[in-house]
C-alpha positions in Angstrom: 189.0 117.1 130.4 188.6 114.4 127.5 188.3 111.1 127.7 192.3 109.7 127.8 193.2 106.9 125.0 196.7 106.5 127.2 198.7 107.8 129.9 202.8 108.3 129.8 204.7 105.6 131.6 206.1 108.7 133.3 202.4 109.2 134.9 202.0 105.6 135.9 205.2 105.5 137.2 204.6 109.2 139.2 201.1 107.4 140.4 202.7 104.3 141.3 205.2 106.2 143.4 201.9 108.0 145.2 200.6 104.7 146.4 204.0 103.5 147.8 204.7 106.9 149.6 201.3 106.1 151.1 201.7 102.8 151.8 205.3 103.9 153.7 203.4 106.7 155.4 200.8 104.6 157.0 203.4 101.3 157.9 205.4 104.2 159.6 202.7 106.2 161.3 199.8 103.4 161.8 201.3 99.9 160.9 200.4 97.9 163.6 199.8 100.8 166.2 196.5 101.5 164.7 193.2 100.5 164.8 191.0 97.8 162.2 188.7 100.8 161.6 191.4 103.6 160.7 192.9 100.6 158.5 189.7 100.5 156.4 189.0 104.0 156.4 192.5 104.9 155.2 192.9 102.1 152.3 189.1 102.3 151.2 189.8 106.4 151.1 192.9 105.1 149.2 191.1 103.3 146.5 189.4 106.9 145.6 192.6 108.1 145.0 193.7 105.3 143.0 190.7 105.9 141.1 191.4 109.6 140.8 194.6 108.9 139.3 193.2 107.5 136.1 189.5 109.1 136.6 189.3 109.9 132.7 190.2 106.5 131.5 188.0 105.4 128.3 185.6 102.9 129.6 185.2 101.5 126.3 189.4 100.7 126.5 188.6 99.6 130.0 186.1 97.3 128.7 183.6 95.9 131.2 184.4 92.1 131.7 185.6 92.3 135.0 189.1 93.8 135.4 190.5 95.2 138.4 189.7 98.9 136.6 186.3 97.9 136.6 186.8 96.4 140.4 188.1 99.8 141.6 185.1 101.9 139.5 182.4 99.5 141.3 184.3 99.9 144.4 184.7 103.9 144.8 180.8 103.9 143.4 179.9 101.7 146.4 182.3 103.4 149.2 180.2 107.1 148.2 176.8 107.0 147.1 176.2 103.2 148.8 177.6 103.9 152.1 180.1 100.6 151.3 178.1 98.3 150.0 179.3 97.2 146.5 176.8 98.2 144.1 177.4 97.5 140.3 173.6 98.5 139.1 172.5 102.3 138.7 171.2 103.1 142.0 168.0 105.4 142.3 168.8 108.9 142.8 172.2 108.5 141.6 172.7 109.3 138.6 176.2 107.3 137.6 176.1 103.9 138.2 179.8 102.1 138.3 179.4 101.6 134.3 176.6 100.4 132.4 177.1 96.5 131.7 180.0 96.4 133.9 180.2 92.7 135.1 181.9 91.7 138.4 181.8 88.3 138.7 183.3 87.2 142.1 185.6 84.5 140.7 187.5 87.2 138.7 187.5 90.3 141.0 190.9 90.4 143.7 189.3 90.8 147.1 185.9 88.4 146.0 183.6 90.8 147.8 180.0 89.5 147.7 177.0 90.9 147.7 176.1 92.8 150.6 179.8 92.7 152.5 180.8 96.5 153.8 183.9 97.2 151.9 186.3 97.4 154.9 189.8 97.2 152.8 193.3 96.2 154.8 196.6 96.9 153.5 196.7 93.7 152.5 193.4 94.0 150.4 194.7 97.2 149.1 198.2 96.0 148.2 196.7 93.2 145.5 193.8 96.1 144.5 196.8 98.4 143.5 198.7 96.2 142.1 196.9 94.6 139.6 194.8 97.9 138.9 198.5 99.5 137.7 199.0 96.5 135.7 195.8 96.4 134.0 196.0 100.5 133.7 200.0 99.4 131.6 198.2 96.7 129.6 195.4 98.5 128.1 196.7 102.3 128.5 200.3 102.4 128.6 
């Protein structure tokens, strides 16, 4: 697939309607029934499929000065190759890093992860991720 310039509000709207059915799933099945680790397994597993969603988005639209796109890149980056440690440089043996010259300063990112935190997501966490990833995605791609 090519790199994509925009996406249909139709598809942000469909994707958008993905994270709330999974958001409703998990306050119906889990909520407060389950534990703080199946919490931050499902909704760091979610921000892969956040990612997913919009996985051939131009990073040169993107850009690299710290959006929530670029948050969500760093983050599903960290949660695979760097066991869930946010990583933003190349690491060795991996060949992708997040981006190259992506910068993530703390002030501007939503859940202010520092260096060296385990990425441990709650809904919470996840709810501001999403949210300000889909309007990012309907600033610069809508």
């Amino acid at each position: 697939m090519l790199g994509m310039k925009s996406y249909s509000k139709e598809y942000v709207a469909a994707c958008r309607a993905r994270v709330a059915s999974g958001l409703a799933v998990y306050r119906k099945h889990i909520g407060k029934n389950g534990s703080s680790e199946m919490e931050h397994r499902f909704f760091n597993d979610q921000v892969l499929v956040l990612d997913h969603m919009f996985v051939h988005r131009l990073t040169g639209i993107e850009g690299k000065d710290g959006t929530p796109l670029n948050e969500v890149r760093v983050l599903c980056n960290s949660l695979l190759p760097n066991k869930g440690i946010p990583q933003i440089e190349k690491l060795p043996g991996w060949p992708n890093p997040a981006s190259s010259g992506i910068k993530l300063p703390q002030e501007k990112s939503v859940l202010k992860l520092q260096t060296g935190d385990e990425i441990k997501l709650t809904e919470a966490d996840f709810v501001r991720l999403s949210e300000a990833f889909f309007k990012e995605i309907e600033k610069r791609y809508a």
